[in-house]
Biotite code that builds the C-alpha atoms (Angstrom):
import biotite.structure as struc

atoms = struc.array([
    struc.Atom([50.418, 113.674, -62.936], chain_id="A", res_id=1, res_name="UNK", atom_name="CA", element="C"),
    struc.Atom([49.558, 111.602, -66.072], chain_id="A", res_id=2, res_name="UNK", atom_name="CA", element="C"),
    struc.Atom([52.799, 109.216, -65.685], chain_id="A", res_id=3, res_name="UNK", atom_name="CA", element="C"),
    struc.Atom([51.481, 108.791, -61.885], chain_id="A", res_id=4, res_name="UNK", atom_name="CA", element="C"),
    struc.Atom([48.034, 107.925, -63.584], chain_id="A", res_id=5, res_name="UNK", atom_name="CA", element="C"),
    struc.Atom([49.671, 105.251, -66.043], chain_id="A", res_id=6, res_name="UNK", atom_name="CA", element="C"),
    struc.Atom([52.049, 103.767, -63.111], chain_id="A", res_id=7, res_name="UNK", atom_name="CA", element="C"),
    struc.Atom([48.559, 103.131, -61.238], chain_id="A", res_id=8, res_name="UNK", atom_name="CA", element="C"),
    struc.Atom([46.739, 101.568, -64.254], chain_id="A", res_id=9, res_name="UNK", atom_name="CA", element="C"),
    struc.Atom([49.648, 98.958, -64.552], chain_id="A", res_id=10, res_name="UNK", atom_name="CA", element="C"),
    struc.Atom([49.598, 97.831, -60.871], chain_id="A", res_id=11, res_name="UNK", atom_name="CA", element="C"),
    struc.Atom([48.202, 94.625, -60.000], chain_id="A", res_id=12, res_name="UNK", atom_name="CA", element="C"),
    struc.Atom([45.180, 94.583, -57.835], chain_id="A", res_id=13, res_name="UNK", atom_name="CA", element="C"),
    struc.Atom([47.705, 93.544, -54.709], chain_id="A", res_id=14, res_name="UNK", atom_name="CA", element="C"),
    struc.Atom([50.147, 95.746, -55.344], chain_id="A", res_id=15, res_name="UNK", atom_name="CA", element="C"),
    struc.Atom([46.977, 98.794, -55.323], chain_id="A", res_id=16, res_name="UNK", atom_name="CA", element="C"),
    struc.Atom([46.188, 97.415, -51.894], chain_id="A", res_id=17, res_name="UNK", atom_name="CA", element="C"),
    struc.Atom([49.974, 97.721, -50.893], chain_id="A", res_id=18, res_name="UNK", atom_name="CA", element="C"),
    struc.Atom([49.967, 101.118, -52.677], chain_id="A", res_id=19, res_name="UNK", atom_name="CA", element="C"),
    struc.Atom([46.866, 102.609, -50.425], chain_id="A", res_id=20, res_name="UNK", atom_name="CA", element="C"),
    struc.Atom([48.298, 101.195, -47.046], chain_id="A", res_id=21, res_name="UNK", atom_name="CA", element="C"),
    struc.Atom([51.762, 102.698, -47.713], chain_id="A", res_id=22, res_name="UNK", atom_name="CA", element="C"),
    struc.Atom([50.375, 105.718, -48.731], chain_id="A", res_id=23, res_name="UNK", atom_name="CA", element="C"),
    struc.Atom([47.828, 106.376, -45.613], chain_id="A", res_id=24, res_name="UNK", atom_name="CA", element="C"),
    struc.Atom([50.548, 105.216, -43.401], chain_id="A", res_id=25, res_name="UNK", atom_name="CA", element="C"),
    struc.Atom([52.836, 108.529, -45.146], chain_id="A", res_id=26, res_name="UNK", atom_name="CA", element="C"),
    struc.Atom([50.094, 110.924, -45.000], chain_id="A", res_id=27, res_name="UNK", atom_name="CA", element="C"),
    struc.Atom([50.129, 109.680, -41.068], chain_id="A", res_id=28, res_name="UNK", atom_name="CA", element="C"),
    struc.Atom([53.656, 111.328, -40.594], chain_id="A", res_id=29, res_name="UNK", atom_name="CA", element="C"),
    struc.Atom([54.737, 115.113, -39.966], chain_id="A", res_id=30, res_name="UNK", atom_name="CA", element="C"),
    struc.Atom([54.776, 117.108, -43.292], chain_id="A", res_id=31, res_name="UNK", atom_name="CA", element="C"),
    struc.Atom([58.342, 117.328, -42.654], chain_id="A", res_id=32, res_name="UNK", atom_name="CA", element="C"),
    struc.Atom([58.928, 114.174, -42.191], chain_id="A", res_id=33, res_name="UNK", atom_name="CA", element="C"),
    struc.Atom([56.950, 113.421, -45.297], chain_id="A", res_id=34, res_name="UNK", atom_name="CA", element="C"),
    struc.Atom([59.111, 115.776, -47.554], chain_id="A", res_id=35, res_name="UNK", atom_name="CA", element="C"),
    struc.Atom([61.776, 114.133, -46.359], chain_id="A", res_id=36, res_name="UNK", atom_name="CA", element="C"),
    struc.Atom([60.567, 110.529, -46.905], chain_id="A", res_id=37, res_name="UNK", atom_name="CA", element="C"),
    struc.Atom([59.180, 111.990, -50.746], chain_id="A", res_id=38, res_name="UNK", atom_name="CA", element="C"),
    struc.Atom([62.626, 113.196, -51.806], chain_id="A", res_id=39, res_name="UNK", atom_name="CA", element="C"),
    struc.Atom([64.265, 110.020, -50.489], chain_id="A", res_id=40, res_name="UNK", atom_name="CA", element="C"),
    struc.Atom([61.836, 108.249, -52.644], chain_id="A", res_id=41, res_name="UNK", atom_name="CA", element="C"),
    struc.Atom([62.398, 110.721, -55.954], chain_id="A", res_id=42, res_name="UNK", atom_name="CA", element="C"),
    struc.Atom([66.434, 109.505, -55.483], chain_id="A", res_id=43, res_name="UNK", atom_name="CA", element="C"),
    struc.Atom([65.213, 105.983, -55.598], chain_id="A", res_id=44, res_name="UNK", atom_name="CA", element="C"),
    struc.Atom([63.640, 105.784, -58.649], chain_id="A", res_id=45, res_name="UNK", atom_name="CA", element="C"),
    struc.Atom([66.833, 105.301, -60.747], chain_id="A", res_id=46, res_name="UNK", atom_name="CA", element="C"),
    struc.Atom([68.180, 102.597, -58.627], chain_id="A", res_id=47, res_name="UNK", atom_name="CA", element="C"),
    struc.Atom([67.786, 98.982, -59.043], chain_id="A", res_id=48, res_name="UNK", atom_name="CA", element="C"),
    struc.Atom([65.861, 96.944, -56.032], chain_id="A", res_id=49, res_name="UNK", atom_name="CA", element="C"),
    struc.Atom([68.880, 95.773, -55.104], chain_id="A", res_id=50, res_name="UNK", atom_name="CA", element="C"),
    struc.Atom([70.566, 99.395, -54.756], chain_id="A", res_id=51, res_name="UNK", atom_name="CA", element="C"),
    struc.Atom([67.602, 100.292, -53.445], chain_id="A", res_id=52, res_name="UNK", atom_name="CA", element="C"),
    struc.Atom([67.426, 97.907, -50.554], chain_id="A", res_id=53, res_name="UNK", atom_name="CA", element="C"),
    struc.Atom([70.737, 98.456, -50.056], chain_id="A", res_id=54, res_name="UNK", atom_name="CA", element="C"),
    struc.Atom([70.258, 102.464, -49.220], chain_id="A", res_id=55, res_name="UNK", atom_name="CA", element="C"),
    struc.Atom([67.216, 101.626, -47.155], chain_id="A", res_id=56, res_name="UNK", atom_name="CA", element="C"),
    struc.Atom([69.199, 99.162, -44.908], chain_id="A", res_id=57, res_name="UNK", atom_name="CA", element="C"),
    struc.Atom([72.345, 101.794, -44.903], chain_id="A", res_id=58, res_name="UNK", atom_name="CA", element="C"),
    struc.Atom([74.016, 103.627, -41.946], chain_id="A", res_id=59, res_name="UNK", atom_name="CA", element="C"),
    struc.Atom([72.918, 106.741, -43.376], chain_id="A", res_id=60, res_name="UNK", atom_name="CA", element="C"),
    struc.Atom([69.715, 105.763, -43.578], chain_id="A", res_id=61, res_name="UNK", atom_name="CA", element="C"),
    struc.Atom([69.906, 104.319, -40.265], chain_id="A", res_id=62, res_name="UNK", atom_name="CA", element="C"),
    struc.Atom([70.803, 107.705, -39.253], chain_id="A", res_id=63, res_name="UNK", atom_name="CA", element="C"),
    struc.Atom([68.382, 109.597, -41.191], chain_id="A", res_id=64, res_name="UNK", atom_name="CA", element="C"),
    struc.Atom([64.961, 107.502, -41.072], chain_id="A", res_id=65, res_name="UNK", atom_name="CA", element="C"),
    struc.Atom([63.457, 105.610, -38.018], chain_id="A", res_id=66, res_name="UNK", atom_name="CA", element="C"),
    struc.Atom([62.502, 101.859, -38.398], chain_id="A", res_id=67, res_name="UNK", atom_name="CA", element="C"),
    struc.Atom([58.978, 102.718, -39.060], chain_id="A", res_id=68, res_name="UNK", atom_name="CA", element="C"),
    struc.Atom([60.245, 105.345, -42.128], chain_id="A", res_id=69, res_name="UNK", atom_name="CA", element="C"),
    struc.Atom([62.508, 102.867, -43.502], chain_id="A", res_id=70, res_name="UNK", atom_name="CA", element="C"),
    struc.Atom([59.952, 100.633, -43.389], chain_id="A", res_id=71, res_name="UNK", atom_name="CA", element="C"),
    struc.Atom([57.506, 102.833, -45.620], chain_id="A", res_id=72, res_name="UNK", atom_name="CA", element="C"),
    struc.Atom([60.713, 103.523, -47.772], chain_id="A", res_id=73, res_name="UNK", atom_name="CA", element="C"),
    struc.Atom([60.810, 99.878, -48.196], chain_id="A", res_id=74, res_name="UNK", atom_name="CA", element="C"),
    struc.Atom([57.088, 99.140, -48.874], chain_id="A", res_id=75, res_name="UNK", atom_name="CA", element="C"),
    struc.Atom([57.327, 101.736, -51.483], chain_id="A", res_id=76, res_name="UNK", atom_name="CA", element="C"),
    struc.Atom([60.338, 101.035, -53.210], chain_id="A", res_id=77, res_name="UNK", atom_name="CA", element="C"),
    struc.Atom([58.510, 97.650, -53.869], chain_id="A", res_id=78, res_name="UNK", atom_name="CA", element="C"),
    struc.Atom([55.837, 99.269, -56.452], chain_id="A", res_id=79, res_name="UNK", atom_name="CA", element="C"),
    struc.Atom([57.025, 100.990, -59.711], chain_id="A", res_id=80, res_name="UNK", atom_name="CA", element="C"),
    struc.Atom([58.211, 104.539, -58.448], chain_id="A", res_id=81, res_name="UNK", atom_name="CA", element="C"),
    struc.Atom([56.857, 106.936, -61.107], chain_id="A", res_id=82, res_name="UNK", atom_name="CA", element="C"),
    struc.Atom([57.873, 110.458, -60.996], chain_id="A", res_id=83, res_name="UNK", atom_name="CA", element="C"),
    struc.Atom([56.936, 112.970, -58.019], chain_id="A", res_id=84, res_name="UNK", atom_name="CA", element="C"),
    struc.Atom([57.196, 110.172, -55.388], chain_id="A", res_id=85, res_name="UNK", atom_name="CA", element="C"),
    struc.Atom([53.622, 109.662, -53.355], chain_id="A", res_id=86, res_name="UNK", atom_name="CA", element="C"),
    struc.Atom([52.892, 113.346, -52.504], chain_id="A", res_id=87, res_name="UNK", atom_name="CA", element="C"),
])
């Protein structure tokens, strides 16, 4: 919890405002969906953007997420991804 309190502190005003939207849009979705989106979003956090966009734009996450998901996934992977994913 604290290292999600610290991440917060150190995001820019804009990126706060990105950080809300993407996270009322997840609490929108299924709670399966949303473990599902949260544990994609734990195995992100050691990847570089680059990797990261990568995986997002992938078959198997063509497969796995729909556009709107992937989309999330995307939004999120933007801010610094501190540990436990958005919950």
């Amino acid at each position: 919890m604290l290292g999600r309190m610290e991440t917060w502190e150190h995001l820019s005003p804009g990126q706060k405002d990105q950080a809300r939207t993407i996270f009322r849009q997840f609490k929108g979705l299924p709670p399966d969906r949303r473990r599902v989106l949260n544990d994609a979003i734990r195995d992100m956090r050691g990847l570089s953007p680059e990797q990261r966009d990568r995986l997002i734009n992938s078959d198997q996450f063509g497969r796995q997420f729909t556009p709107y998901e992937r989309n999330l996934l995307s939004g999120a992977s933007r801010l610094p991804l501190a540990p436990g994913g958005l919950q």
